[in-house]
C-alpha positions in Angstrom: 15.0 15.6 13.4 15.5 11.7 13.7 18.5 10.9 15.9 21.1 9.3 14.4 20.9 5.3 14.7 17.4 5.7 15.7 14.8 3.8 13.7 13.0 5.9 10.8 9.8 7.4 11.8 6.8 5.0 10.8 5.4 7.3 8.2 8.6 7.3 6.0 8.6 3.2 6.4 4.9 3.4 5.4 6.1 5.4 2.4 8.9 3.3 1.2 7.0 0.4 1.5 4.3 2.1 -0.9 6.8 3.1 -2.9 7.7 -0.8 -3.5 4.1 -1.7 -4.3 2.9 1.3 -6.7 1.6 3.6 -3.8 -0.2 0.8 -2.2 -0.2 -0.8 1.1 -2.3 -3.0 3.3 -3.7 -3.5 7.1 -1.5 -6.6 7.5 1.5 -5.0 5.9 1.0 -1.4 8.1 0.2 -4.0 11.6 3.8 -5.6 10.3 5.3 -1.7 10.9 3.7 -1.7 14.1 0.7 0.5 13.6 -2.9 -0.8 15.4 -6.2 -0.6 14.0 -6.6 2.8 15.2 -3.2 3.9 13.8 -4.4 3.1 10.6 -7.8 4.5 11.4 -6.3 8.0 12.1 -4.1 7.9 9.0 -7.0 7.5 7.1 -9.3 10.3 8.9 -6.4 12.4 8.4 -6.2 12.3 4.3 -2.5 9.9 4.8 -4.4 6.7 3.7 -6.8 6.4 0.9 -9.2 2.8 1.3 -9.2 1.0 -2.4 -10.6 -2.1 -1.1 -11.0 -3.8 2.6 -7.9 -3.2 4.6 -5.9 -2.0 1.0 -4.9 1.9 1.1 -3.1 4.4 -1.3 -0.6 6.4 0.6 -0.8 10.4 0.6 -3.1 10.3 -2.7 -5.8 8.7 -4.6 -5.3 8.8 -7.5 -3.2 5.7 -8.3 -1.7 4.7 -12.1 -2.6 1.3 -13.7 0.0 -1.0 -11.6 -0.8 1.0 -8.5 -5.0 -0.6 -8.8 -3.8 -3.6 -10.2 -1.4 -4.1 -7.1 -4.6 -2.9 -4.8 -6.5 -5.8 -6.1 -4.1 -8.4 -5.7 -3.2 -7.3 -2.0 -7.1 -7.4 -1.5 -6.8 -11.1 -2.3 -4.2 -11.8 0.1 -1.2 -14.3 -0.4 -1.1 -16.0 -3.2 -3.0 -13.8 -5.2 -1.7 -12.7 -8.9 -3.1 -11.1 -11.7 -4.4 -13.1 -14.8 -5.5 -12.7 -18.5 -5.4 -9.3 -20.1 -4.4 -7.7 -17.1 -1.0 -10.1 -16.8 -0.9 -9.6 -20.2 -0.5 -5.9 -20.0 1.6 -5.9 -17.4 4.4 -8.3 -18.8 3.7 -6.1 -22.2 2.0 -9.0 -24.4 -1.1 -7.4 -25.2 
């Protein structure tokens, strides 16, 4: 049981985040939380973290739904990144 006041437990601000970004997180995102490498390296022995690309996870399953990869692949790129051509196109519903 989580005291009241206290700060949620990292896992459910892992999950929320996901939540946000179509079941997807990444390295910088989790260090952000607080986690370290090895944090993140235990989550992902444990079945908690899925890799999609390098340092980009699905949380608590792999199997992600079109915006969930999409989202993968632009947090693999970093800031900045967006998606482009059919795949914008889908996703603001033009195609």
């Amino acid at each position: 049981m989580v005291r009241k006041g206290a700060p949620p437990p990292l896992d459910l601000l892992i999950a929320e985040l996901a939540d946000r970004q179509h079941g997807t997180v990444d390295r910088v995102q989790l260090a952000a939380l607080g986690l370290t490498a090895g944090a993140v390296d235990k989550r992902v022995q444990r079945g908690r973290l899925f890799p999609m690309h390098r340092g980009v996870y699905a949380v608590g399953r792999r199997g992600l739904s079109v915006r969930g990869h999409w989202m993968a692949a632009v947090l693999a790129l970093g800031g900045g990144a967006v998606l482009s051509h059919r795949a914008a196109a889908a996703l603001w519903g033009l195609r």
